[in-house]
C-alpha positions in Angstrom: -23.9 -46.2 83.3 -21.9 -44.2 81.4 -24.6 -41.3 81.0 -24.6 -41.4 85.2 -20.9 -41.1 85.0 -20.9 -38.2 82.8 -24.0 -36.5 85.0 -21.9 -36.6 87.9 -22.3 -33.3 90.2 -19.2 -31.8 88.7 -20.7 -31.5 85.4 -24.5 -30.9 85.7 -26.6 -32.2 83.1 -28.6 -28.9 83.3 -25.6 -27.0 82.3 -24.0 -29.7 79.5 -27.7 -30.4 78.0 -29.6 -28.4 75.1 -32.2 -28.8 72.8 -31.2 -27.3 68.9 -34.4 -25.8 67.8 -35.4 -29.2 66.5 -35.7 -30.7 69.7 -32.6 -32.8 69.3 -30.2 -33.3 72.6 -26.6 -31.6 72.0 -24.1 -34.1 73.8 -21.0 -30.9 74.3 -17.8 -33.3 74.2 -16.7 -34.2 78.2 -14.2 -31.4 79.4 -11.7 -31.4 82.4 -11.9 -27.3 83.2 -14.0 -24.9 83.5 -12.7 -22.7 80.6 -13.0 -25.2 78.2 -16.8 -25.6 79.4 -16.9 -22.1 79.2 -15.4 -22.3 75.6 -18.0 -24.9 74.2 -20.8 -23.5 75.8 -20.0 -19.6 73.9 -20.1 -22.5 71.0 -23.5 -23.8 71.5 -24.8 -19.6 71.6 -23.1 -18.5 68.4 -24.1 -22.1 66.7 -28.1 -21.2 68.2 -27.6 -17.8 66.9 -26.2 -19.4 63.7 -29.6 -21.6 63.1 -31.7 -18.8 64.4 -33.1 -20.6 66.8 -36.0 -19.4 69.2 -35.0 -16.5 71.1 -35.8 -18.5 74.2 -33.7 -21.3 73.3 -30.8 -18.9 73.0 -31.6 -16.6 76.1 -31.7 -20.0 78.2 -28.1 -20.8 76.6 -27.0 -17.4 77.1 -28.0 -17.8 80.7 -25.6 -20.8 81.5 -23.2 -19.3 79.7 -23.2 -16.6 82.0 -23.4 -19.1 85.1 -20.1 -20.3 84.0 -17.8 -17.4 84.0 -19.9 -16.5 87.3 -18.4 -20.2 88.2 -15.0 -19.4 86.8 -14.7 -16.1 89.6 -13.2 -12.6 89.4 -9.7 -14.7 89.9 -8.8 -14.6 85.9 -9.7 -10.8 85.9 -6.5 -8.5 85.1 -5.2 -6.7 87.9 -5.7 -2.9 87.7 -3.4 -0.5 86.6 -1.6 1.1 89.7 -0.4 4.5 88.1 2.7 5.6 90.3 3.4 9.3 90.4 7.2 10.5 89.7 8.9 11.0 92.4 9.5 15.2 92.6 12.1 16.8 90.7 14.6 18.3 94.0 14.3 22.0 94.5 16.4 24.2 92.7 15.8 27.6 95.3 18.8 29.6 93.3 16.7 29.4 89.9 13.0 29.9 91.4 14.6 33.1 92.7 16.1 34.0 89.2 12.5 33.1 88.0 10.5 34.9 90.6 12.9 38.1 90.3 12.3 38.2 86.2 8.9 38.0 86.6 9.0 41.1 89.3 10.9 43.0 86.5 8.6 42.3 83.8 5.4 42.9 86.2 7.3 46.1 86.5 7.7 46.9 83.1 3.8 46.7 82.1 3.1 48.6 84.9 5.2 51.4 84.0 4.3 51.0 80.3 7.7 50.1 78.5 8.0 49.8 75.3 6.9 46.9 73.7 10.3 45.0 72.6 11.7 45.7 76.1 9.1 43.7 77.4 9.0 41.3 74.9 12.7 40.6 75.7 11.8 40.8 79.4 9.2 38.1 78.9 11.1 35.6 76.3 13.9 35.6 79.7 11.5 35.1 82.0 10.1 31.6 79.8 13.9 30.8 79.0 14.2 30.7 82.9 11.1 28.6 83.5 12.4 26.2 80.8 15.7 25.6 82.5 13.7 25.4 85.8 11.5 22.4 84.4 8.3 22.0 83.8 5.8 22.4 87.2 2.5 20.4 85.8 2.5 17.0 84.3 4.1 16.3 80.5 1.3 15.8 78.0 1.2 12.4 77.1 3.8 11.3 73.9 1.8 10.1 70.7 3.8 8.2 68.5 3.5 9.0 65.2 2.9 6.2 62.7 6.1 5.1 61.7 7.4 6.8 57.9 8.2 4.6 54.8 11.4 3.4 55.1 14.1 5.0 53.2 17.1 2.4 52.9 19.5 4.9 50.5 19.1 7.6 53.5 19.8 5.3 56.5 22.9 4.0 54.7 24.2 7.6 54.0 23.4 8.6 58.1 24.4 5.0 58.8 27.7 6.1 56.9 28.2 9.9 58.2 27.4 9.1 61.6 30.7 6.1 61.2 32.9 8.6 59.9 31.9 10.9 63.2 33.2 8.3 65.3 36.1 7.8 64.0 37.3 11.0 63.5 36.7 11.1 67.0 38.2 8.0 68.0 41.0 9.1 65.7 41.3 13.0 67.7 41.0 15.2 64.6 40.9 18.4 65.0 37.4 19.9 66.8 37.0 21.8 63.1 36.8 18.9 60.8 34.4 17.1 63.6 32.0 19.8 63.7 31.8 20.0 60.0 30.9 16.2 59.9 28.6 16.2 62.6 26.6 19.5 60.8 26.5 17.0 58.2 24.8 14.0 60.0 22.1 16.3 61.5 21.3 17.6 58.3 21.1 14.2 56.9 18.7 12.7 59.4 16.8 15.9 59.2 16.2 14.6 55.9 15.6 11.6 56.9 13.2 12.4 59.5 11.8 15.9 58.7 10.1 17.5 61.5 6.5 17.3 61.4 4.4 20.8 61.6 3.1 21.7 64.4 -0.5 21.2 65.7 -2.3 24.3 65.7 -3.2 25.1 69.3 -6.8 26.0 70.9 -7.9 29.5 71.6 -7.2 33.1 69.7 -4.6 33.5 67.9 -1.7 36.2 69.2 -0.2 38.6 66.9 3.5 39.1 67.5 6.6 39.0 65.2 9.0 36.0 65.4 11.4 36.1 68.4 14.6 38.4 67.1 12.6 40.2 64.2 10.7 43.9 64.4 8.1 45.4 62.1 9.5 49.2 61.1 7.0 52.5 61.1 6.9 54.8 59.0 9.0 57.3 60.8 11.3 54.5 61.7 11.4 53.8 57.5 12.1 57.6 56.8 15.4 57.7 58.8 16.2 54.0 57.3 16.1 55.2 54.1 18.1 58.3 54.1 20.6 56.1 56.3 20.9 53.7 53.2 20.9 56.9 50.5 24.3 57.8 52.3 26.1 54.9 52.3 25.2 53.8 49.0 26.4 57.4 48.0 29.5 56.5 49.8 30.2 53.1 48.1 29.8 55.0 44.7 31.6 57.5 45.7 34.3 55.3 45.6 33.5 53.2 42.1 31.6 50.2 43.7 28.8 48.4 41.6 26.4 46.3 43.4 25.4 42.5 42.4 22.7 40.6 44.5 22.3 36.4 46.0 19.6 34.1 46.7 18.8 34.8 50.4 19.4 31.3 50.8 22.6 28.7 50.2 23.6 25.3 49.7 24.3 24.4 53.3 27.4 23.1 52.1 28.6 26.5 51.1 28.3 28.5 54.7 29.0 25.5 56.7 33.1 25.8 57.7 33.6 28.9 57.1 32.4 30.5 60.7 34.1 28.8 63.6 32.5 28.7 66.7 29.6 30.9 64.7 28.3 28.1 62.7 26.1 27.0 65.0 23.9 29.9 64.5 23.2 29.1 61.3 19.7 28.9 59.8 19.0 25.5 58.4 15.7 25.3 56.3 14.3 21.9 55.6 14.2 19.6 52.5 12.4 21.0 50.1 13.5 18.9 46.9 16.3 17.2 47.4 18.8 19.9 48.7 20.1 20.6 51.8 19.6 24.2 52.0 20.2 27.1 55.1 19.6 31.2 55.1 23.0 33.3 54.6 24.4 34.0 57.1 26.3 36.7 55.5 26.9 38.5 52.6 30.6 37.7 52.3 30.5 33.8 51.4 28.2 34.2 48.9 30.4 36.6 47.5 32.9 34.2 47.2 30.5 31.4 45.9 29.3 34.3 43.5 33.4 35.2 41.7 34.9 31.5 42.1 31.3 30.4 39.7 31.5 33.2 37.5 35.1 32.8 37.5 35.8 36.9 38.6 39.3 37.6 39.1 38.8 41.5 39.8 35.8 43.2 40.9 34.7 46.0 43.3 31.5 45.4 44.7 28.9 46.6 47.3 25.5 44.4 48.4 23.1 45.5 50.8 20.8 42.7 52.0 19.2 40.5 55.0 20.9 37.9 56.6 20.1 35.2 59.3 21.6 34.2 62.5 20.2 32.5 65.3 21.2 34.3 67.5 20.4 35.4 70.8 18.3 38.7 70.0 18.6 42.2 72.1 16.1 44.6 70.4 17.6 47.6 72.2 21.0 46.8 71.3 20.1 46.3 67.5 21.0 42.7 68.3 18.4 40.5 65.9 18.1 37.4 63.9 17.4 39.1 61.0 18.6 42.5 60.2 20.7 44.2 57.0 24.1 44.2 56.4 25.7 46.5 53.9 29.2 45.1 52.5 31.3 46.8 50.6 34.3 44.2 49.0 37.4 44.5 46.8 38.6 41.3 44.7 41.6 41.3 43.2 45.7 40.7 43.3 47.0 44.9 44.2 49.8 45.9 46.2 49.7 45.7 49.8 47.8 47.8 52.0 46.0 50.3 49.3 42.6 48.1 48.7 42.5 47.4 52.6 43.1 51.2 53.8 40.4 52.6 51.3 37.9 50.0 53.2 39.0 51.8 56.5 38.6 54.9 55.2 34.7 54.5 53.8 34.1 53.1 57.7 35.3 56.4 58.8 32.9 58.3 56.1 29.8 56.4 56.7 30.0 56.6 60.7 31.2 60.5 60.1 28.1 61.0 57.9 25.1 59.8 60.4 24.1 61.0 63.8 26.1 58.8 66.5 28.8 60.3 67.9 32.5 59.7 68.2 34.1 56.5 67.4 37.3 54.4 67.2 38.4 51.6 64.4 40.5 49.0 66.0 42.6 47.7 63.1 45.0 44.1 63.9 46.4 41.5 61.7 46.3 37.5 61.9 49.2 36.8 61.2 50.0 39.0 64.5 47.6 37.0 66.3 49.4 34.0 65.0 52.7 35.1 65.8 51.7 35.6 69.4 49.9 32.4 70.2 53.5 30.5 68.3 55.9 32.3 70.8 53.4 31.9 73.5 54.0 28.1 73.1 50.4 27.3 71.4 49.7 24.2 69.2 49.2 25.5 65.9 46.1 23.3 65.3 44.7 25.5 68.9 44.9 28.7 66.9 41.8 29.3 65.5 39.7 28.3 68.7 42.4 30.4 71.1 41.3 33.1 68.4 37.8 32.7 69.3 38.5 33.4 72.8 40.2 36.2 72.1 37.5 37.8 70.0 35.2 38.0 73.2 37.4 40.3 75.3 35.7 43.2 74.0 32.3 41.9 76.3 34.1 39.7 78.4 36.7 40.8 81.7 40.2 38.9 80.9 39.7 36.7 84.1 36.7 35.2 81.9 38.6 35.1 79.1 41.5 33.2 80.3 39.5 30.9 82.4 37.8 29.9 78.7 41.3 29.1 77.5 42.4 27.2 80.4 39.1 25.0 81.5 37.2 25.0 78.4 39.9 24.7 75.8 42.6 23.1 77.6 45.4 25.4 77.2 48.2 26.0 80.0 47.9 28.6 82.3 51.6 30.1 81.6 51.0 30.2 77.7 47.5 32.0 78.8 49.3 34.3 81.0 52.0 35.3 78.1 49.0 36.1 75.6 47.2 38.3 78.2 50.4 40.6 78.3 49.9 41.2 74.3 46.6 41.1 73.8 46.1 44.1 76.1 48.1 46.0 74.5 46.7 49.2 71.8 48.6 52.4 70.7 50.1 53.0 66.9 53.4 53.2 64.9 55.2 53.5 68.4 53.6 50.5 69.4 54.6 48.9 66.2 58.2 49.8 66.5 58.3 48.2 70.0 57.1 45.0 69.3 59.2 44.6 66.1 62.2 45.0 68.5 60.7 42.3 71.1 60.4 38.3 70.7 57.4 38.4 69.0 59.1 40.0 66.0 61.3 35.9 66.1 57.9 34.6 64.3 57.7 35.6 60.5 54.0 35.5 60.0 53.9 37.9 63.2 56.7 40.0 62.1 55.3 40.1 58.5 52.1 41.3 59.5 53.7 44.2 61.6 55.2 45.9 58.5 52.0 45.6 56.9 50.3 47.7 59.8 53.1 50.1 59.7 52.1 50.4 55.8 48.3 50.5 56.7 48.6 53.4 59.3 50.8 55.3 57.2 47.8 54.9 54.2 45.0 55.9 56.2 47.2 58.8 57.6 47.0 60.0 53.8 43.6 59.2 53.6 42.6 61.7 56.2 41.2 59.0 58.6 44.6 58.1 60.5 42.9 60.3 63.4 40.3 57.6 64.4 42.0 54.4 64.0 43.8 52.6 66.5 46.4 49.2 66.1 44.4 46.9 69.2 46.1 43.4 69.9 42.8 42.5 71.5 41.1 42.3 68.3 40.3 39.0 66.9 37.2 38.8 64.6 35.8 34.8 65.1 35.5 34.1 61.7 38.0 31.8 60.2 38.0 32.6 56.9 40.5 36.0 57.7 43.5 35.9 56.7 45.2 39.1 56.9 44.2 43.0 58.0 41.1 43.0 60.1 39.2 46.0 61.3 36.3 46.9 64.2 34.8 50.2 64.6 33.2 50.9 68.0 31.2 53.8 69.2 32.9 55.8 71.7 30.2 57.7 73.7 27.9 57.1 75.8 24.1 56.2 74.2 21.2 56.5 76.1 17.9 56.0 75.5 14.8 58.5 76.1 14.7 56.8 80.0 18.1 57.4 80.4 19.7 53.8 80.1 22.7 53.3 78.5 22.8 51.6 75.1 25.6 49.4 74.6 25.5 47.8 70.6 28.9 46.9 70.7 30.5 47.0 66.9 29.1 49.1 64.2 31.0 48.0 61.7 34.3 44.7 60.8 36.0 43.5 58.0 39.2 42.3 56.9 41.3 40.4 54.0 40.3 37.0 53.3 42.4 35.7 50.2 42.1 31.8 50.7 37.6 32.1 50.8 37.1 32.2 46.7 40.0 29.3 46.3 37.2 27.1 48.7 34.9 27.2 45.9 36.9 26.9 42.8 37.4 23.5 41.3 40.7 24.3 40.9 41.6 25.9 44.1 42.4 29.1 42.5 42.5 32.1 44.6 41.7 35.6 44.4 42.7 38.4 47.1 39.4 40.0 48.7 39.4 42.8 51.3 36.3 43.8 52.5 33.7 45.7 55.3 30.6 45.4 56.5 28.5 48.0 58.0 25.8 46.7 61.1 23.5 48.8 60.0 21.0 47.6 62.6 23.1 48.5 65.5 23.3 52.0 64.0 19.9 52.7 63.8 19.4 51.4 67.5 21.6 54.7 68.3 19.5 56.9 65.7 16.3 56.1 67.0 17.3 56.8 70.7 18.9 60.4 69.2 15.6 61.0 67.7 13.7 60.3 70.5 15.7 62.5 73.0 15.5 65.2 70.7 11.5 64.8 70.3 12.6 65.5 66.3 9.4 65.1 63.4 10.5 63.2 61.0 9.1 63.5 57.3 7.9 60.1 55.9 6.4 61.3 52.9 8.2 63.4 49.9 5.3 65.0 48.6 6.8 68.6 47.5 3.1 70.1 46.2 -1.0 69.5 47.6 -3.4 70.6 45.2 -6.4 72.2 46.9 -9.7 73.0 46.3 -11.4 76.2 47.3 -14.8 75.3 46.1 -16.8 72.4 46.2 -17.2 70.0 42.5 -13.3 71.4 41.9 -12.5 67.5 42.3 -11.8 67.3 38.1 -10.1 70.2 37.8 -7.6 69.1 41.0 -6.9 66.7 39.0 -6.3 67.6 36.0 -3.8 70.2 38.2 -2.0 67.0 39.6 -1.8 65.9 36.1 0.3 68.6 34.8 2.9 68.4 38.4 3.5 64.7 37.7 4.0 65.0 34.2 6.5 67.8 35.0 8.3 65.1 37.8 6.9 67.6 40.7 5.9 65.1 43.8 2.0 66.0 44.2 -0.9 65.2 46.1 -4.4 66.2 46.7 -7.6 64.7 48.6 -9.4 61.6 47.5 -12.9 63.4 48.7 -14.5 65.0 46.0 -15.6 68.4 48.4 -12.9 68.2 51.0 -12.8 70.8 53.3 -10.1 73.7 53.0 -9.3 73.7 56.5 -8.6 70.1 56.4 -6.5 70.4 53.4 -3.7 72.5 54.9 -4.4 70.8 58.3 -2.6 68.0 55.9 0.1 69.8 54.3 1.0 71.0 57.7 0.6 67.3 59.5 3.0 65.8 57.2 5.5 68.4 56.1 4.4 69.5 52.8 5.9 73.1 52.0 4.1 74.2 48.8 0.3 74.1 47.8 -1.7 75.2 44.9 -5.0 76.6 45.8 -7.3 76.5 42.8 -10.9 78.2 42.9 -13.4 78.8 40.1 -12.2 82.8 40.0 -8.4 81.0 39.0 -10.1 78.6 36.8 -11.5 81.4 34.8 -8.7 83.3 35.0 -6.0 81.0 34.0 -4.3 81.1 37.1 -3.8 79.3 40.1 -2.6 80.6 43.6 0.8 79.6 44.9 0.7 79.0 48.7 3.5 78.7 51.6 2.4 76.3 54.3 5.1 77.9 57.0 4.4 81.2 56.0 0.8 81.3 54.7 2.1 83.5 51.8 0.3 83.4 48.5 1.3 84.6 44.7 -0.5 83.9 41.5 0.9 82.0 38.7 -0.4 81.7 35.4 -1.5 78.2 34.7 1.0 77.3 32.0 3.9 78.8 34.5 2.9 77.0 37.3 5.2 74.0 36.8 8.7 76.3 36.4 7.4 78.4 38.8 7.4 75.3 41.6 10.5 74.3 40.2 12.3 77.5 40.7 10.5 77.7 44.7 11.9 74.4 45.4 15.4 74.6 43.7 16.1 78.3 44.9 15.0 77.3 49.4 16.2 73.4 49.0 15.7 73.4 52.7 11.6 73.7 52.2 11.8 70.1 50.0 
């Protein structure tokens, strides 16, 4: 009876019963759903397949087993992944057209063959554009990385930081001391969390430099070089001695020191336990460099790269990396005679290359400062207000006061009252005015007044008085100034070989900054510096275009003599010619082919400038004498061998222009 009950039709006996491989009836315990029979009957396969049963036995078991979830029905089954599409992103028809017309202009540019950085700056718009418009396909699906060891030290000091932000801001400090801390969180959980490289992606690789840097040719090099001959001429000219930095700093040591600027800074990632970032100029480091050798009094000049991530213009000499050349006074002197002398090498350099008229705006902080007190500014606005400022050399005043007013929160009347000064340019009669107006009430303005009156009156004896001019409207962003600053602009108009104008804005800026070394010092102990530095870049932006409307040939080699062979196997003797010009400091070539022809030879001299040869023959061999030639001319003399040095010396020092 009971066998009956447990072989009703619910549970048939065909499906419950099976034979072990012995023969033996398996009685599977009694089960109220189907999973369950489901779940024993799996156990009855894997117990056959266990035994090793016959593979008939285990095929017949495998069978029911199948039966079963056939039974149990696609119900149980999960349901199918609907993917839903995001919905579209609206249209934005004002940046499409912005897209669609940079494209037109860069289309344009291949097809008339620009060069190639105006196009590459054409194209790295065009992508900025497309950026900001969104993407149009589909975003690549996100793979999480496996998760990095934890680092419990480091996520208390973010932890810790990123506190500290929020309560100077919940506290109001000043925007300064809140940018400084939050430079300080990013760099810690970029330590925490260094980015990882990235994947290398399919198909050829293209060769191009990195956005904002240029490779140089040679002819290129050849004007660079006599560029830097000059001014290094001119800063010893006037007793400088040169020192060098690492091209990179602590980050601690540039970060503060910029303003607005610090964002551009270069940060590099950990590499062993230091939080490190390029220079951004050579003027911190300096001041790193005297407050940890303890230098009281030095007078320096450092030409170097520096790094700024910046937004590039190749054409305006505007690049992320590019040479500055600095030329610095430390030291406690009398007022005005360090600062003037800087003016006055400005005016040499830019007086001693090929670009045209200029001007040097000279102003002083403590003016600035003067006129945003008695304009009703809060003093802790001054520096940012100052920042404003500084951009009304690119920037309309409308722009400029609409920065102050809705950016920076300043009111409109003490905006209005700083436009009327900061318009305002002219010299000593200018300074004589505004001593006798209300600006002359604040001390730090009406203390730096008499110093401009002094620093006109210097440069006037300096022979320079002629191109500088006192401009209210000069600010320089940086905040470590303190005192005298100084701008030097290009006056004419540069064009390029298609006729464009090139604007590079400043060539040149500097200014006193006494409280920079006391930064570093444990101590706090401060030297005076004054100081300028030449944008070297933005000068040979106007050079090159010079050049290029001129169709000039520039030299890029200084070879002064080419040893040639009349003959064929003269290949030992040419050398043992060369042998005797180097060893008498004469600059000499000749062909590495051992039976060049002569043609080709002077085809040489004459390709890259080279105004003397020596032709040597076996007639001169015998003879002990060798033939003297001049490339322009074609004349030739013979020179006994053991003259031939004195007698190139005496060509080349008597027609210097030939060299």
């Amino acid at each position: 009876m009971l066998l009956r009950k447990f072989l009703k039709p619910s549970f048939p006996a065909r499906t419950l019963l099976a034979k072990s491989w012995s023969g033996n009836l398996i009685f599977p315990k009694m089960t109220n759903s189907i999973e369950d029979r489901i779940k024993e009957q799996g156990d009855v396969v894997r117990k056959l397949k266990a035994d090793k049963a016959a593979k008939e036995v285990i095929q017949e078991e495998v069978a029911k087993l199948k039966a079963l979830k056939l039974e149990l029905g696609p119900e149980s089954k999960p349901a199918p992944v609907v993917k839903v599409k995001p919905a579209p992103k609206p249209a934005n028809p004002e940046m499409e057209g912005k897209v669609k017309e940079q494209g037109d202009l860069v289309r344009k540019l291949k097809a008339e063959k620009a060069s190639k950085e105006v196009i590459d700056e054409a194209v790295v718009k065009l992508k900025a554009l497309k950026l900001e418009l969104g993407p149009e396909s589909k975003p690549a699906p996100v793979v999480k990385p496996a998760p990095k060891p934890a680092n419990p030290e480091m996520e208390g000091k973010v932890k810790e930081q990123g506190d500290l932000v929020r309560k100077l801001k919940a506290e109001k400090a000043s925007k300064e001391v809140i940018d400084e801390a939050v430079v300080k969180l990013k760099a810690l959980k970029l330590e925490l969390n260094p980015p990882s490289a990235p994947q290398p992606q399919g198909g050829k690789l293209i060769l191009k430099t990195a956005k904002g840097t240029r490779d140089y040719q040679p002819t290129q090099m050849a004007v660079r070089e006599k560029v830097f001959s000059k001014i290094v001429e001119t800063f010893k000219r006037h007793g400088a001695e040169t020192i060098d930095t690492p091209v990179f700093e602590l980050k601690d040591v540039l970060t503060g020191k910029y303003g607005e600027d610090s964002k551009l800074i270069y940060d590099l990632a950990d590499q062993g336990g230091e939080i490190l970032a390029l220079r951004y100029d050579l003027t911190v480091p300096f001041a790193r460099y005297c407050a940890m050798n303890k230098i009281s009094n030095i007078k320096r000049y450092h030409m170097a790269k520096v790094y700024r991530r910046d937004n590039p213009s190749i054409a305006r000499g505007r690049l992320r990396e590019f040479y500055q050349c600095d030329f610095d006074i430390a030291g406690a002197y009398d007022a005005m005679i360090p600062d003037a002398e800087c003016v006055k090498i400005v005016q040499e350099i830019l007086s001693s290359v090929d670009v045209g008229p200029f001007v040097i705006k000279v102003n002083h902080r403590g003016i600035l400062d003067g006129i945003f007190e008695v304009c009703g500014v809060k003093e802790d606005m001054f520096r940012t207000i100052c920042s404003s400022v500084d951009k009304l050399d690119k920037s309309p005043w409308d722009e400029v006061k609409k920065e102050m007013t809705d950016e920076k929160g300043l009111d409109e009347a003490a905006a209005d009252r700083i436009g009327e000064y900061v318009r305002m340019s002219g010299g000593d009669e200018l300074i004589e005015k505004l001593l006798g107006s209300k600006l002359a009430e604040s001390k730090s303005a009406k203390q730096g007044l008499e110093d401009m009156r002094l620093l006109l009156r210097y440069c006037s004896l300096y022979g320079c008085g002629e191109v500088v001019s006192f401009d209210l409207s000069l600010a320089r962003g940086l905040d470590y100034y303190t005192g005298v600053i100084y701008e030097a602009v290009l006056c004419g108009e540069a064009k390029d070989d298609a006729g464009e104008e090139i604007s590079v804005g400043s060539v040149a800026g500097g200014g006193r900054y006494d409280g920079l070394v006391g930064m570093f010092d444990p101590k706090g102990r401060s030297v005076p510096c004054v100081g300028v530095s030449i944008g070297i870049e933005r000068l040979f932006s106007i050079m090159e275009a010079n050049l290029a409307k001129k169709n000039a040939k520039s030299r890029t080699v200084d070879t002064q003599v080419f040893v040639i062979s009349a003959q064929k196997n003269l290949a030992e003797e040419r050398m043992k010619v060369v042998q005797e010009l180097w060893t008498g400091d004469v600059r000499t070539e000749h062909s590495y082919k051992k039976n060049p022809k002569m043609l080709n030879q002077l085809q040489y001299c004459e390709d890259n400038g080279i105004p003397l040869a020596v032709v040597l023959g076996e007639s001169e061999i015998a003879g002990g004498i060798v033939k003297l030639r001049d490339i322009v001319t074609r004349a030739e003399v013979e020179v006994k061998r053991e003259e031939m040095v004195e007698a190139i010396r005496s060509r080349l020092s008597s027609n210097p222009q030939i060299d």
